[in-house]
N, C-alpha and C positions, 0 to 999 in steps of 0.2 A: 754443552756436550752431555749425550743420555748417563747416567750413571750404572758399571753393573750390578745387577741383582746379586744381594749379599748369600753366600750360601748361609744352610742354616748348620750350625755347629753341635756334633754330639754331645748327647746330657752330661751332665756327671756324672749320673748310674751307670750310663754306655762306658763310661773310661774305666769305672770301676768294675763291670764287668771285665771288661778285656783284661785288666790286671789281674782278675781273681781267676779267672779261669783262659789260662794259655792254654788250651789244651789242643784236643783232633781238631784240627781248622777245617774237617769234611763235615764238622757236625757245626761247628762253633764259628763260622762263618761271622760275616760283619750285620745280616741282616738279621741271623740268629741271637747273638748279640743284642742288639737294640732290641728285639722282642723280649729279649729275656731282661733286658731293662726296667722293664716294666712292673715286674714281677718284684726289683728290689725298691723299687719306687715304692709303689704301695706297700710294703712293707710284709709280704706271704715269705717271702726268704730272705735270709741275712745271707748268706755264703752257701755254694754249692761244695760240699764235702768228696764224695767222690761214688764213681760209677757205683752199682749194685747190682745193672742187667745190662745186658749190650745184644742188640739180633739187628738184623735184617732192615727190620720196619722203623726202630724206635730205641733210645738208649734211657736207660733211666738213672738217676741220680739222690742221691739221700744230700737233701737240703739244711740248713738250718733253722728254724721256723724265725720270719722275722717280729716285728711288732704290732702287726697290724691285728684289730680284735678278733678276727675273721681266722687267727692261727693262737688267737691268747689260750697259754695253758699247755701249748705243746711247743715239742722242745724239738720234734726232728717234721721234715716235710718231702713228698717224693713231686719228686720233676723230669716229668717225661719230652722227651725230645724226640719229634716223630721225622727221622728221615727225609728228605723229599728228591733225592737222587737211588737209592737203594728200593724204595718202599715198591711193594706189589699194587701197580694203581689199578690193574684188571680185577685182582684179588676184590680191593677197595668197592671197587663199579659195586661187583656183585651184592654187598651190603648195602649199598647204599641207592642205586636206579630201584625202582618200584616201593620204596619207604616214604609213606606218602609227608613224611615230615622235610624230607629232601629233592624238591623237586627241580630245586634249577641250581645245577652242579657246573661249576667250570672245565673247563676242558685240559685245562694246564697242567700238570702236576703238583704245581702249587697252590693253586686253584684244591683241588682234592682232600691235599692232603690237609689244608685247613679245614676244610668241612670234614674229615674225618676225627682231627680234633675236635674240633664244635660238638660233633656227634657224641664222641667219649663223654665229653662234658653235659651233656645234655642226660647222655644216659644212666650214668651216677648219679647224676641231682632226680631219677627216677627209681632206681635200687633204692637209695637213700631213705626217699620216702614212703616206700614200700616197705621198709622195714627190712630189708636186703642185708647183711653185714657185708659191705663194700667200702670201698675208701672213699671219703665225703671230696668233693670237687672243692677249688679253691679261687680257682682261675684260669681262666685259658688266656693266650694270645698267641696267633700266629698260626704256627708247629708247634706248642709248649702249654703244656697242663701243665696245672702242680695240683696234688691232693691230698688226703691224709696219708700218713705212715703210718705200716702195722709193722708192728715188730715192739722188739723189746726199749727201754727205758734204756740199754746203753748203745741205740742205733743199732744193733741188728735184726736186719728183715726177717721177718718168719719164713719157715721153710714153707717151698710148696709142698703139697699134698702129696707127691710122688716121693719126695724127701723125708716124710713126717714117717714114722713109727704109731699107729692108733693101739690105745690102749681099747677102746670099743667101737669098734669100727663100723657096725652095724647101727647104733645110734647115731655114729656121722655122718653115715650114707642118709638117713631118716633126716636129719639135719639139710644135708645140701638138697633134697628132692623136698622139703618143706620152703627152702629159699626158691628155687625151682620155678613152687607156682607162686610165690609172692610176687615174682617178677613175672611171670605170666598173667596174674590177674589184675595188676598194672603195666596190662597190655605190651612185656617187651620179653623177646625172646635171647639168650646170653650168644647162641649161634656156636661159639664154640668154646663148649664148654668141656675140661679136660683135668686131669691130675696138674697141669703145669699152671693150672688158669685161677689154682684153687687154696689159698694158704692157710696154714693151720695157726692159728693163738688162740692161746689157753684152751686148750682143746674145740674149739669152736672152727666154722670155716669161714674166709673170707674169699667171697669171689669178687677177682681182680681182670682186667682187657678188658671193656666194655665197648673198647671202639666198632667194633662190628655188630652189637647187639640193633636189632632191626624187632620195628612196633610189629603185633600181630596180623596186620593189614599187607605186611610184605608179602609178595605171594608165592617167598619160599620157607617164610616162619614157620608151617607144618614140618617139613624135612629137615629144616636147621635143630627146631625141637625134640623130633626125632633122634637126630646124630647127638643130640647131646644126653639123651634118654641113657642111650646105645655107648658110649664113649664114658660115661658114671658107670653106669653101670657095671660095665665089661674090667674095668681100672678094680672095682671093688669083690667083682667074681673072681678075677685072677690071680690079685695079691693077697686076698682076706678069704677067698673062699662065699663070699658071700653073695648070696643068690637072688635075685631077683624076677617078675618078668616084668619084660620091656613093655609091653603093651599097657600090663595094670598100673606099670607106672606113671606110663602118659594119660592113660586115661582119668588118671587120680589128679594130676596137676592140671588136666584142662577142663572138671568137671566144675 
């Protein structure tokens, strides 16, 4: 008599996930889970701490770095969890169709929205090395980045930009439009870039959502560049008085 095929039984890390994190089962599902297994396996987190941002697309969570060499030296790690029931996947398309790094996109939403992760992760390991001040990638699987944490030594996240109080606001406008073209002349455009997208430590900015960022071969990079000219700029004339024109500025980051 045939014998039946044995299922295959969750890891250890799987059970330990589930234990450590009972949480929203709209996020934290069984297959979310097992992706996020992964992540303690190799050792990028010990324990998920607790939320820090919650929207629409994606939840984010302050980790604890685990022991893998890839996290040695830091003590907190951020984990993003990208939706795949909530998330804008038309929104998505538009970043993603004509970026000649993504050419053959599934049709699913899960399909998507992994390649939207892949993208984030791709896009950082390119900030990174442009010299960008961004959060360094760590890992992806799935729906699920994890990457550096900015913020302070007792886990709290840096405020964004909109949040922050600038003591010279005109040198960190000079600041963000200098990171600008760094990631312009390693060919990748941020798309949207905004006070909410932009965090301040130790006076310094860090730009953070990379998943939409599309290479300069997109062939709506011109306009995306633009609106984010226009959206710095306007954030820095309104609150600070500080004035710019739109034009010299683009023209100075694409020269």
């Amino acid at each position: 008599m045939a014998r039946l095929a044995k299922r295959k039984s969750p890891s250890r890390e799987f059970h330990t996930v589930r234990e450590q994190n009972k949480v929203d089962s709209g996020i934290f599902d069984d297959k979310t889970m097992m992706a996020l297994s992964k992540f303690y396996n190799k050792g990028v987190i010990e324990q998920l701490i607790f939320p820090v941002a919650r929207g629409k697309e994606a939840d984010v969570y302050l980790a604890k770095a685990g022991a893998s060499e890839e996290v040695s030296g830091k003590s907190y790690v951020i984990v993003k969890f990208f939706r795949i029931e909530t998330s804008s996947f038309f929104k998505m398309a538009d970043y993603m169709v004509g970026d000649p790094r993504f050419t053959k996109i599934g049709r699913s939403k899960l399909a998507i929205v992994k390649t939207w992760c892949k993208k984030e992760f791709g896009n950082l390991h390119i900030a990174k090395s442009a010299g960008v001040n961004a959060p360094m990638p760590y890992m992806f699987n799935g729906s699920i980045i994890a990457m550096e944490f900015i913020g302070a030594d007792d886990g709290t996240v840096s405020p964004q930009l909109k949040d922050a109080k600038l003591e010279n606001p005109e040198v960190f406008l000079d600041n963000i439009l200098y990171q600008m073209r760094l990631l312009y002349k390693s060919n990748l455009v941020h798309a949207d870039l905004s006070e909410f997208n932009i965090l301040v430590k130790e006076a310094q900015p860090y730009i953070i959502d990379f998943g939409q960022a599309v290479s300069i071969k997109h062939p709506n990079a011109i306009k995306f560049l633009e609106r984010d000219v226009t959206m710095v700029l306007g954030y820095f004339s309104k609150k600070y008085g500080v004035k710019r024109s739109p034009r010299e500025v683009y023209d100075n980051i694409i020269k």
